[in-house]
Structures are given as C-alpha cells and as structure tokens.
N, C-alpha and C positions, 0 to 999 in steps of 0.2 A: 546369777541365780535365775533360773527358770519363774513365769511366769505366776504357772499354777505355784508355786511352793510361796510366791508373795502372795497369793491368792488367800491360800490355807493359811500361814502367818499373819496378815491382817483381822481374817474373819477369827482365830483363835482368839489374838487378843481384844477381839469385842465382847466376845462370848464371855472373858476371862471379864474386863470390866461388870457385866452385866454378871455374871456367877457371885463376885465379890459383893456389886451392888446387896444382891439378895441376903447373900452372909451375912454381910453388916446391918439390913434392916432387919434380919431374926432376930441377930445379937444384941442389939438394940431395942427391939421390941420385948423379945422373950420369949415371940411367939416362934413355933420352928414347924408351923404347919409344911411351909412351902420346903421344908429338906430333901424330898425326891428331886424337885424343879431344880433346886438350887447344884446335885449332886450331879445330875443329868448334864447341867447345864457346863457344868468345871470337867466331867469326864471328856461327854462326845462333843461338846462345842470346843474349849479349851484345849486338853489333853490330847485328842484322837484328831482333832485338826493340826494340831504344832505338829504330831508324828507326822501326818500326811506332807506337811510340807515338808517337814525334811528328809522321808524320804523320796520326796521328787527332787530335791534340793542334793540329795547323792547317785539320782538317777536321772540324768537328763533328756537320754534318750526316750527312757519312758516318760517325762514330763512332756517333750516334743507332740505326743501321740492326741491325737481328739478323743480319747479313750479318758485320759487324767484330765479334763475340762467337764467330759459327762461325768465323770466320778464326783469333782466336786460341785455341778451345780444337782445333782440328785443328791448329794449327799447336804447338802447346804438346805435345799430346799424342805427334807425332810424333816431338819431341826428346827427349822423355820414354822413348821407345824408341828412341830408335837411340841415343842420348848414353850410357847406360850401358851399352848394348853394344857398342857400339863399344870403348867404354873397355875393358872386360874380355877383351874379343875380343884387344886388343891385347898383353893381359897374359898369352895363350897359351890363349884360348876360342876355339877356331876353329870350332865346332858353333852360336856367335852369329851367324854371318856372316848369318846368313837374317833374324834377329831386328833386324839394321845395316837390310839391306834393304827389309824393311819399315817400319822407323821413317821411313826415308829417301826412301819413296814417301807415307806421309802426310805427312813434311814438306812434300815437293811437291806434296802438294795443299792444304795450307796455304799454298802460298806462290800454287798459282793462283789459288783462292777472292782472296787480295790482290790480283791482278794485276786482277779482276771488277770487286772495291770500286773500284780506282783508275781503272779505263778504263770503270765508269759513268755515265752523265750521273747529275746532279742535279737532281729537280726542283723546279723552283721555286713555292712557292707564291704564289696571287693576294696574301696581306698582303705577303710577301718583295717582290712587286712593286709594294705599295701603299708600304710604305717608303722605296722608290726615288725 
C-alpha cells in the first residue's frame, strides 16, 4: 500500500478516536454544545480521510505523484485549525470564529488540490504499454 494511503488511514483513525472522545463526553455529560465539532470531526477527519486513503490505496500511480503528499498535508493542516476551533468556539470562544474560517478554507483547498489528483489523466508509460 502506498505511503500517502498509510498516511490518510492513520490520521483517520485519530480523528476517529478523538470524534468518539467528544461523543462520549456529550453523552455522558448531556451537554451536546460541542455537536458541530464533534460531526466535523467523524466527517472530514474520520470519513473523508479513510476515503482518501483508499482511494490512493486503488491508485498508486497517482499516490506516487508529490501532488497526493501536498493534498494531504494542506488538507491535514487545515483540520488541524479549524477542528480545535471549532470545538472551543463552541464551548463559548467566539473571538475563534476567524480561526474556524480559516482552517476551513485551507480545508478547501485541500479538498481542491484532491479534486486535480482525481480529474488528472494518467500518463502512461511506453513499458506500462509494453506490458499490455
């Protein structure tokens, strides 16, 4: 398996622990202020990073490329800033709101840089088509 796709797989399943964390102290509390943080956190940490691995994980060529390394550290980085602000925003920081924003436009450029990788062509090399 391609590097990036361990990459993405690993970082999901922190996310994932850390989304669950949250769940469980709502549920446990009663308080369910933090449920944007918490949802944010199981979608694009969780969900939309295990996708990303596995689709590098059924694309290797395109895992090969420093294209899928810039994908996931702009896209990493951007959750990195908006996930815990969010979260604390939530919890009566409302002076984060700019800090939500911004993480939230690097996401989105992390999720375009992805959108590049997939709507790429591939090129094929002359052995690629000697083995054919």
């Amino acid at each position: 398996m391609p590097q990036i796709s361990h990459l993405f797989f690993k970082t999901a399943v922190i996310w994932l622990i850390i989304g669950l964390a949250i769940g469980l102290q709502m549920g446990i509390s009663g308080n369910h202020n933090t449920i944007a943080a918490h949802a944010h956190l199981n979608l694009l940490g969780w969900v939309s990073s295990a996708i990303f691995g596995g689709y590098y994980a059924l694309n290797p060529a395109k895992a090969s490329k420093r294209l899928a390394m810039v994908h996931y550290a702009i896209y990493t980085i951007g959750l990195l800033v908006m996930l815990p602000a969010l979260y604390f925003m939530e919890l009566g920081n409302a002076q984060l709101e700019p800090l939500v924003g911004i993480g939230a436009m690097i996401t989105f450029a992390g999720v375009l840089i992805f959108a590049v990788v997939l709507f790429s062509r591939e090129i094929v090399s002359i052995q690629e088509v000697r083995r054919v």
